[in-house]
Backbone as JSON Lines, residues from 0, in Angstrom:
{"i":0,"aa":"X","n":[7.56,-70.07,-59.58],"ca":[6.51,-69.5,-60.39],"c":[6.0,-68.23,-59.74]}
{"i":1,"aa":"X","n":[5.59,-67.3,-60.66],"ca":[5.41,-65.97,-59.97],"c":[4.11,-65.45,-61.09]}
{"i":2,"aa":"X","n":[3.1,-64.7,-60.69],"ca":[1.85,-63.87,-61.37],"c":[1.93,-62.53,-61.1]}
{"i":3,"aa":"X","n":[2.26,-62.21,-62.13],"ca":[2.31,-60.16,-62.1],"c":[1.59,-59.59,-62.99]}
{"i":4,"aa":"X","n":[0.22,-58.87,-62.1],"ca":[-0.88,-57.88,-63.24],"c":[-0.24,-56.44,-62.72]}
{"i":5,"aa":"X","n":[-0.36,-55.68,-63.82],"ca":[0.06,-54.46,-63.8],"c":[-1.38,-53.28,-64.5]}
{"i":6,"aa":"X","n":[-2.11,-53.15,-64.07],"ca":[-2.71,-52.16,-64.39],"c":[-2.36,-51.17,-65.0]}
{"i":7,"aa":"X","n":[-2.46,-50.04,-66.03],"ca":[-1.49,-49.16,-66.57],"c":[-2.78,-47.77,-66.53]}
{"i":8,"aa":"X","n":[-2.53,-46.65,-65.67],"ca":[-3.21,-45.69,-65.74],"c":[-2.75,-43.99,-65.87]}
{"i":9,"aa":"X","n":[-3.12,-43.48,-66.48],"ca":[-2.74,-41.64,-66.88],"c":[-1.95,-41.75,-66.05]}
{"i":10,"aa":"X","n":[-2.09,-41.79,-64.44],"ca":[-0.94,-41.37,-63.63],"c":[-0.39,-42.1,-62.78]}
{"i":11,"aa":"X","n":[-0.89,-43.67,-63.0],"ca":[-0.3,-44.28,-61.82],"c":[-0.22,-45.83,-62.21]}
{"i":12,"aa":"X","n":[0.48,-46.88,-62.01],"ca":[0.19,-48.12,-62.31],"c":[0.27,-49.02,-61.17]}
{"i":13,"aa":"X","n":[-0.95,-49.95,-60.5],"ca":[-1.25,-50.56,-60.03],"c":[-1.45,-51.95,-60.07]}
{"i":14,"aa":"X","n":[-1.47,-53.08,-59.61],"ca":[-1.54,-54.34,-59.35],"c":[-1.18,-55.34,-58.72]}
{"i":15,"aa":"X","n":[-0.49,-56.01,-58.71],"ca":[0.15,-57.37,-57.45],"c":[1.23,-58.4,-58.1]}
{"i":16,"aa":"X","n":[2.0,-58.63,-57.42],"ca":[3.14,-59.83,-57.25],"c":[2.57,-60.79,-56.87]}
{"i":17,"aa":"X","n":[2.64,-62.29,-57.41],"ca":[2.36,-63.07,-56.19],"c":[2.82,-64.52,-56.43]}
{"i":18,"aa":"X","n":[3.56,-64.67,-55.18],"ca":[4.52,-65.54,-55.37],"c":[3.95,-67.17,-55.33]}
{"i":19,"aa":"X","n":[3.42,-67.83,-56.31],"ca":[2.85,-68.46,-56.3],"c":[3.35,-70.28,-55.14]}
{"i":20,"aa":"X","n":[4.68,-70.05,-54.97],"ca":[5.02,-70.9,-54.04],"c":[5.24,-70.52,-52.6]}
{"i":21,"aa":"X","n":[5.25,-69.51,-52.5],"ca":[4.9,-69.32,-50.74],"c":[3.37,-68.48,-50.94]}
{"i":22,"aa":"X","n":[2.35,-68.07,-52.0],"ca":[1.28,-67.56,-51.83],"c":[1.5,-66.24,-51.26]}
{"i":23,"aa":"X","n":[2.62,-65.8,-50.94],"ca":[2.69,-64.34,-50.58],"c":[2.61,-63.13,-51.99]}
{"i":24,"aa":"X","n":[1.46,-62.25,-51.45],"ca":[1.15,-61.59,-52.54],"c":[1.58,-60.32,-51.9]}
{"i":25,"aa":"X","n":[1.81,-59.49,-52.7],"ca":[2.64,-58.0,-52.74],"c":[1.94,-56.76,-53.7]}
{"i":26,"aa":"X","n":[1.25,-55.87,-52.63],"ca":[-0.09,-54.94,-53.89],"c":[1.68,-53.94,-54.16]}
{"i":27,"aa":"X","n":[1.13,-53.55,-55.75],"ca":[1.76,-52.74,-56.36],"c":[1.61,-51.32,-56.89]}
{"i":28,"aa":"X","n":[1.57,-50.2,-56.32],"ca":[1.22,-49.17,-56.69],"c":[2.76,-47.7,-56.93]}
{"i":29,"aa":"X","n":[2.96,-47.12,-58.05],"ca":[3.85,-46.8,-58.26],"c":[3.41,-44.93,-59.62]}
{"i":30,"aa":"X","n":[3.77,-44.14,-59.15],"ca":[3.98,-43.27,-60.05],"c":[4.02,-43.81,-61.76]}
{"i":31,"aa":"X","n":[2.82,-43.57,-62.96],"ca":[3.07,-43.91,-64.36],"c":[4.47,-43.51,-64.8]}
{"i":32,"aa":"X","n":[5.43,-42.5,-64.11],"ca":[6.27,-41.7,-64.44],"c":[7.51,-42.02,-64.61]}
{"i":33,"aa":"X","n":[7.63,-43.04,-63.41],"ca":[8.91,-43.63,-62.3],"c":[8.97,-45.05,-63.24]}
{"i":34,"aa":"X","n":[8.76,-45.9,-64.38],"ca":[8.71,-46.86,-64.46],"c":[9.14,-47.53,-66.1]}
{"i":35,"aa":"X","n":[9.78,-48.61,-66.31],"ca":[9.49,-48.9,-67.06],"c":[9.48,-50.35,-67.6]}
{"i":36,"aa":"X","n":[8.51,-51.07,-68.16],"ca":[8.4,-52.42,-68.29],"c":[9.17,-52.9,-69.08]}
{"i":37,"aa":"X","n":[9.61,-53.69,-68.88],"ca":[11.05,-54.32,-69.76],"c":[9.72,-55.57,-70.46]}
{"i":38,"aa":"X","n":[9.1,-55.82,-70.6],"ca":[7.93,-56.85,-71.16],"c":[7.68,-56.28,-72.4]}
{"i":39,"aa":"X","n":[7.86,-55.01,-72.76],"ca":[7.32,-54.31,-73.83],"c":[8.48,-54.39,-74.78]}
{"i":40,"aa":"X","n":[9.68,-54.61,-74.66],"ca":[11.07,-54.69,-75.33],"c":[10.66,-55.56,-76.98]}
{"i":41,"aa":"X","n":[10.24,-56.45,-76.51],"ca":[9.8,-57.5,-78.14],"c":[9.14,-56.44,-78.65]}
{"i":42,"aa":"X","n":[7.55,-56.09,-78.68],"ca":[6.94,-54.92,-79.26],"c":[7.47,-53.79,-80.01]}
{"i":43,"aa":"X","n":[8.78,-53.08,-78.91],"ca":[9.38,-52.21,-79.78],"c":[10.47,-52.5,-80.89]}
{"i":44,"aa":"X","n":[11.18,-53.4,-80.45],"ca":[12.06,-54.03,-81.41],"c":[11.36,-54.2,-83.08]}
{"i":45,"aa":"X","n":[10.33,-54.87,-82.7],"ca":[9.51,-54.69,-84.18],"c":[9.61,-53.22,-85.09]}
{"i":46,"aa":"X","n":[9.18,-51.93,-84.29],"ca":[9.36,-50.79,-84.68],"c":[10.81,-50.37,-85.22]}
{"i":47,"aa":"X","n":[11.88,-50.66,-85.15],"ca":[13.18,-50.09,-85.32],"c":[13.72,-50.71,-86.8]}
{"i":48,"aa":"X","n":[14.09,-49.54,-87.56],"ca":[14.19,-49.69,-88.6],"c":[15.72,-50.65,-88.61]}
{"i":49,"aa":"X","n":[15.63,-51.89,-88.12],"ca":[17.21,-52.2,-87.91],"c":[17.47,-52.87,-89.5]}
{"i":50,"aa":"X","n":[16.86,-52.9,-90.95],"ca":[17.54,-53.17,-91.73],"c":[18.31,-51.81,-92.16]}
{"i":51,"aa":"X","n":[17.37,-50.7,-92.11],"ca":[18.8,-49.52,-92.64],"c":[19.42,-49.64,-91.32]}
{"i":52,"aa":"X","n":[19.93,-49.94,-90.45],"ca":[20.84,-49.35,-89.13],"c":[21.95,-50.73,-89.8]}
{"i":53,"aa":"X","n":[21.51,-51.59,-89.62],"ca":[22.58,-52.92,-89.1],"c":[23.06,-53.44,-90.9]}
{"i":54,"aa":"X","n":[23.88,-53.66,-90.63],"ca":[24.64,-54.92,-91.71],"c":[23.8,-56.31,-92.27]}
{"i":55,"aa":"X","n":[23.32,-56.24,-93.58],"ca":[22.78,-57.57,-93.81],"c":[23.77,-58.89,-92.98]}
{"i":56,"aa":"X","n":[24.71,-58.76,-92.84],"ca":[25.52,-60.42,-92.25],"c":[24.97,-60.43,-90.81]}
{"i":57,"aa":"X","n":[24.66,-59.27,-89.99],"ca":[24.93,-59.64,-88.94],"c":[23.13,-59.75,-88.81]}
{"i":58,"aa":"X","n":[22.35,-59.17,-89.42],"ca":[20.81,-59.53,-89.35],"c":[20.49,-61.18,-89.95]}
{"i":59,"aa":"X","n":[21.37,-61.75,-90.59],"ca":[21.57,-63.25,-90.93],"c":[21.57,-63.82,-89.62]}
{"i":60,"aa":"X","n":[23.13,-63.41,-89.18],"ca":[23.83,-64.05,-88.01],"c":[22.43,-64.11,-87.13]}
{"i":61,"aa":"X","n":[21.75,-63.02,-86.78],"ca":[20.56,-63.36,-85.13],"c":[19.53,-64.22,-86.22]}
{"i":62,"aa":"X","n":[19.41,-64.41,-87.26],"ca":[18.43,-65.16,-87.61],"c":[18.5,-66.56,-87.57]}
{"i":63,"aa":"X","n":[20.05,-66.62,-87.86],"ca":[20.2,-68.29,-87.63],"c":[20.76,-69.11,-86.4]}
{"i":64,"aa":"X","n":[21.64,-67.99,-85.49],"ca":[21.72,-68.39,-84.12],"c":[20.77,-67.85,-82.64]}
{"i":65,"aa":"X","n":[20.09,-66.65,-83.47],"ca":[18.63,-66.4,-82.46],"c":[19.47,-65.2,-81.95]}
């Protein structure tokens, strides 16, 4: 098990790792520039016009095998 806050600021994003089974925590500070959260992936997916891009069969296909 692991807890990750990420602060998100104009120029910089800040917060901590922390490894909830050895309690070792890890501060996080990193350029806004240098980064990008793969957590946000669901969110954008919503945005993408994938019925004009993709094939009605294959927008079936992820609906019924995920």
């Amino acid at each position: 098990m692991r807890n990750i806050t990420l602060l998100y600021n104009k120029s910089k994003v800040t917060g901590y790792y922390l490894d909830k089974k050895t309690q070792q925590k890890e501060d996080i500070e990193i350029p806004a520039e240098n980064y990008f959260d793969s957590s946000s992936y669901p969110m954008m997916t919503r945005f993408l016009p994938l019925k004009k891009i993709l094939p009605q069969s294959f927008l079936f296909s992820i609906i019924i095998h995920g």
